[in-house]
N, C-alpha and C positions, 0 to 999 in steps of 0.2 A: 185897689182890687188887682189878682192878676188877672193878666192878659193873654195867662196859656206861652209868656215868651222867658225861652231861658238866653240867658245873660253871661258872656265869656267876661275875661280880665287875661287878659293878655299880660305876664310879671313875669322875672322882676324890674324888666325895663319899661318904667312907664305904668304899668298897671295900667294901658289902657283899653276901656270898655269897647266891646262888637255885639251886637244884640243880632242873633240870628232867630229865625222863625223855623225850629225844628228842622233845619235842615242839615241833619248828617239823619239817619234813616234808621241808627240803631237808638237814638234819641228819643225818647217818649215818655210825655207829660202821663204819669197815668192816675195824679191827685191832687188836690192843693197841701201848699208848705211843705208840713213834715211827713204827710200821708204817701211824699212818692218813695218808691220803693225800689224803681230802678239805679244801676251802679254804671260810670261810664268805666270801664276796665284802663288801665294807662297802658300808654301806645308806647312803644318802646321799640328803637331804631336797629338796624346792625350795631357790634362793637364799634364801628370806625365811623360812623355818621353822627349826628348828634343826637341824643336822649331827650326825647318829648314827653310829656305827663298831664293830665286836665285831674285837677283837684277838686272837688263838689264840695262847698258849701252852701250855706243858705242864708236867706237875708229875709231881716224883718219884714217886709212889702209882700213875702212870698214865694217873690220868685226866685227862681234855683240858680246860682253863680257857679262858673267854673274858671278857675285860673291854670292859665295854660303857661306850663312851666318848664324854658328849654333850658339844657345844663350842657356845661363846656365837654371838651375831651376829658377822659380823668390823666391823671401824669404816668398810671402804668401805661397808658396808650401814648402818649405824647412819647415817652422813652423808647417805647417798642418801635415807634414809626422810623423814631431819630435814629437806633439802630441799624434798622433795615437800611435807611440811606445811609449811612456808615459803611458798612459792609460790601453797599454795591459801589460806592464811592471810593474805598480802597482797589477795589476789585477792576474797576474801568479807567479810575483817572492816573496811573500810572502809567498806561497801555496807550494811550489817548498824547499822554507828556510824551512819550517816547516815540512815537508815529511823527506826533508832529517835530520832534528836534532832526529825527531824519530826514526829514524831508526838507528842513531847513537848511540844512547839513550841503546834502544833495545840491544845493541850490545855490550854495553860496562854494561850495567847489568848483559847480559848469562856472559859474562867473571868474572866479581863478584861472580857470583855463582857456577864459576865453580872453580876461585880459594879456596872457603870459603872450599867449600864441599869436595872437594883433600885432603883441610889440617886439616881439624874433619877427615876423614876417614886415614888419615892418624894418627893422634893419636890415635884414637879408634884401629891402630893394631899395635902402639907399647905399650899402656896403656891397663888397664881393660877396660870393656865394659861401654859406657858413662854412662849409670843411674849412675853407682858406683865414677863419678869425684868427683874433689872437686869444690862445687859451695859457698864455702864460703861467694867472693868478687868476682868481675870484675878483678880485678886486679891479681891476685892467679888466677886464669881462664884461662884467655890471655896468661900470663909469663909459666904457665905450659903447657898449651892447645893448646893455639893460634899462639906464636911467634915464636918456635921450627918451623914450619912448614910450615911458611912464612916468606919473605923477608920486614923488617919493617924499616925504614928507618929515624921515629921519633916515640918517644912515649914520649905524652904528660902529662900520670897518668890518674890520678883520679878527675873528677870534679862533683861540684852538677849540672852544668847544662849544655846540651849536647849542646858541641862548639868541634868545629875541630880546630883542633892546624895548620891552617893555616899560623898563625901570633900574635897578640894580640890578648889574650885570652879573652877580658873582651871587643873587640868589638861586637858588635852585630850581624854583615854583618858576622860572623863565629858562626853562631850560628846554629843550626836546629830549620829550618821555616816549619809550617805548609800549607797549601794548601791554607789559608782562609788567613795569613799573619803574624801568631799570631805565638809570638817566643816561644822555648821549654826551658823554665830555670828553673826546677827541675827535679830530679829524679835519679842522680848518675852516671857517665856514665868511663868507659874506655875509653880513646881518642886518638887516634894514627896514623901514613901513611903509606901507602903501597908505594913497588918503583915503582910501577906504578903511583905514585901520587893520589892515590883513598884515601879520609878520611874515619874511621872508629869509630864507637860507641860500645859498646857494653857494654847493663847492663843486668843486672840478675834480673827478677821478682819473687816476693814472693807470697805465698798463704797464704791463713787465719793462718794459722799452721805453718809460719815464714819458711817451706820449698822449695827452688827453683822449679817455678812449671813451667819456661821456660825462654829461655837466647834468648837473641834479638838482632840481630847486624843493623845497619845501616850505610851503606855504599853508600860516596857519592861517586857517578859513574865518572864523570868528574872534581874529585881535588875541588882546590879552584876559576876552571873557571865560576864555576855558580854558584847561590841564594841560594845552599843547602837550598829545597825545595821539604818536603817531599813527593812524588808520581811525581816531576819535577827529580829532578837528584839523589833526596836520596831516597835507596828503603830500606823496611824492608827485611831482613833473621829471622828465628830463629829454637831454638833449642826445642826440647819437648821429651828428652830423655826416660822419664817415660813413655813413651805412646809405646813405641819400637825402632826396630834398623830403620823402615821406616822413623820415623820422628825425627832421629839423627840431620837434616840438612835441613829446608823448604824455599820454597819462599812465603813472604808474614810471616803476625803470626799466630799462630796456621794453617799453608799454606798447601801447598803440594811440593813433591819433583820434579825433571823433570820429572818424569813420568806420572803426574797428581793424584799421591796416596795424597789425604788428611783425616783429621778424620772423616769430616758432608758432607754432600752432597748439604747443603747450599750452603757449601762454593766453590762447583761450580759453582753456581747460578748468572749468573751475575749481573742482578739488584740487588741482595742483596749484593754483593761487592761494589757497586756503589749507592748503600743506605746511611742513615744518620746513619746508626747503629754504633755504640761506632769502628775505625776502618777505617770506611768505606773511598773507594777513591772517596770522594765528600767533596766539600769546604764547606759543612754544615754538615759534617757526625762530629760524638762527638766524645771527650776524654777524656776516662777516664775507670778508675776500670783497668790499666795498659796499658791500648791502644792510638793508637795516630790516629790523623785524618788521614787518608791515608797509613795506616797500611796493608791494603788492597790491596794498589796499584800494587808490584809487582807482586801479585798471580794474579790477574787481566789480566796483560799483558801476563802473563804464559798461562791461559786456555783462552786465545785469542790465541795460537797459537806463543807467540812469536813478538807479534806485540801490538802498539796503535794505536787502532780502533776509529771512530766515538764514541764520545759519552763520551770518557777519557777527566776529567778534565784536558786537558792538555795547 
């Protein structure tokens, strides 16, 4: 006999039975077996949720079955979602990589400058005051100056043209690049690692008068993991003794120290860091008369604050 009870089936997982007692409200017994006449309409979800359905049949005993039948995403939806993450995922994760390599960037410079400037202030108080060094050579400079006071872990010597002893000296991918692409192979350099893996340059420029008139280190911030690419991973330091004890230790050439102490007040100036001027951090700025393209670039990120801003060739 029925019972007046209609009968779900829960498929295709399971088919398993729930016997409710008329409880959804638009449900209504209104005859026995074949005599009911009422339809349960199927329920059907947004696009993006899942698709539900109750299918009516009937069974011999009477009473009225319905199998409740849920069905996956179809694949035009699965493609259209995978798109849309596509699209936002072009659109953010490059943005995202780039933020954060600057700021790694950033970070692994202040540490460069604060090793450099420890280990000058450090021989400035076991030696005489720097004017009075000997700036003979690169090489005499470093051995007496430099490597006392740092942990150095190759020294490559002396070469005419400013390569990091990465590996083979005479490839090019070890070389110091310019900003615009153009390699740097003259000018003399000291060439050696730090145990942090940082590469280092350092040569001594002359004045008309054959006297050291400022020593300049370059130092690639990230090893041999990047393009050593001067104002990308290699930054200038330098030294300008004759000028005083403020400018023992600069960022940038002829720069400023952390503090923001430099010699011009130019050389605050942002647009004129990021001018074509002999130096400058711009992939059109010149070199030459001892300057490199992107000479500029550390001091740059300094009186930003410590950061690469809009607007750094970077």
């Amino acid at each position: 006999m029925s019972d007046g009870t209609t009968t779900f089936h829960l498929a295709p997982c399971g088919r398993k039975e729930f016997q409710c007692e008329n409880d959804y409200s638009n449900i209504r017994n209104s005859g026995e077996g074949e005599n009911r006449n009422y339809r349960l309409k199927h329920k059907l979800a947004s696009h993006f949720t899942l698709h539900t359905s109750l299918k009516k049949t009937y069974r011999p005993n009477g009473l009225t079955s319905y199998h409740l039948k849920k069905c996956a995403f179809t694949l035009a939806e699965v493609l259209i979602t995978l798109g849309i993450i596509g699209v936002v995922a072009a659109m953010t994760i490059p943005t995202l990589i780039s933020n954060y390599q600057k700021k790694q960037t950033v970070a692994q410079l202040k540490t460069a400058y604060s090793l450099f400037s420890r280990a000058i202030f450090r021989a400035a108080a076991d030696n005489e005051a720097p004017v009075h060094w000997n700036y003979n050579d690169a090489t005499s400079f470093s051995n007496e100056y430099i490597f006392p006071y740092m942990n150095i872990i190759k020294d490559c010597g002396f070469h005419s043209e400013a390569v990091f002893c990465y590996g083979n000296l005479d490839d090019e991918k070890n070389m110091l690049h310019l900003l615009n692409g153009d390699v740097v192979n003259s000018g003399g350099y000291k060439s050696f690692i730090l145990s942090n893996g940082m590469g280092v340059l350092i040569r001594l420029g002359h004045g008309s008068a054959g006297a050291t008139s400022f020593i300049k280190f370059y130092v690639d911030v990230n090893g041999k993991k990047g393009n050593n690419i001067l104002g990308k991973d290699v930054f200038a330091f330098s030294m300008r003794p004759d000028w005083g004890d403020r400018y023992i230790f600069t960022v940038g050439v002829n720069g400023a120290n952390s503090s923001g102490v430099n010699n011009s007040s130019y050389l605050k100036d942002r647009d004129y860091l990021m001018s074509d001027v002999r130096g400058g951090c711009s992939k059109t700025a010149a070199s030459e008369s001892g300057y490199l393209q992107g000479d500029f670039c550390s001091l740059l990120i300094l009186i930003d604050g410590w950061e690469i801003k809009d607007g750094y060739p970077w």
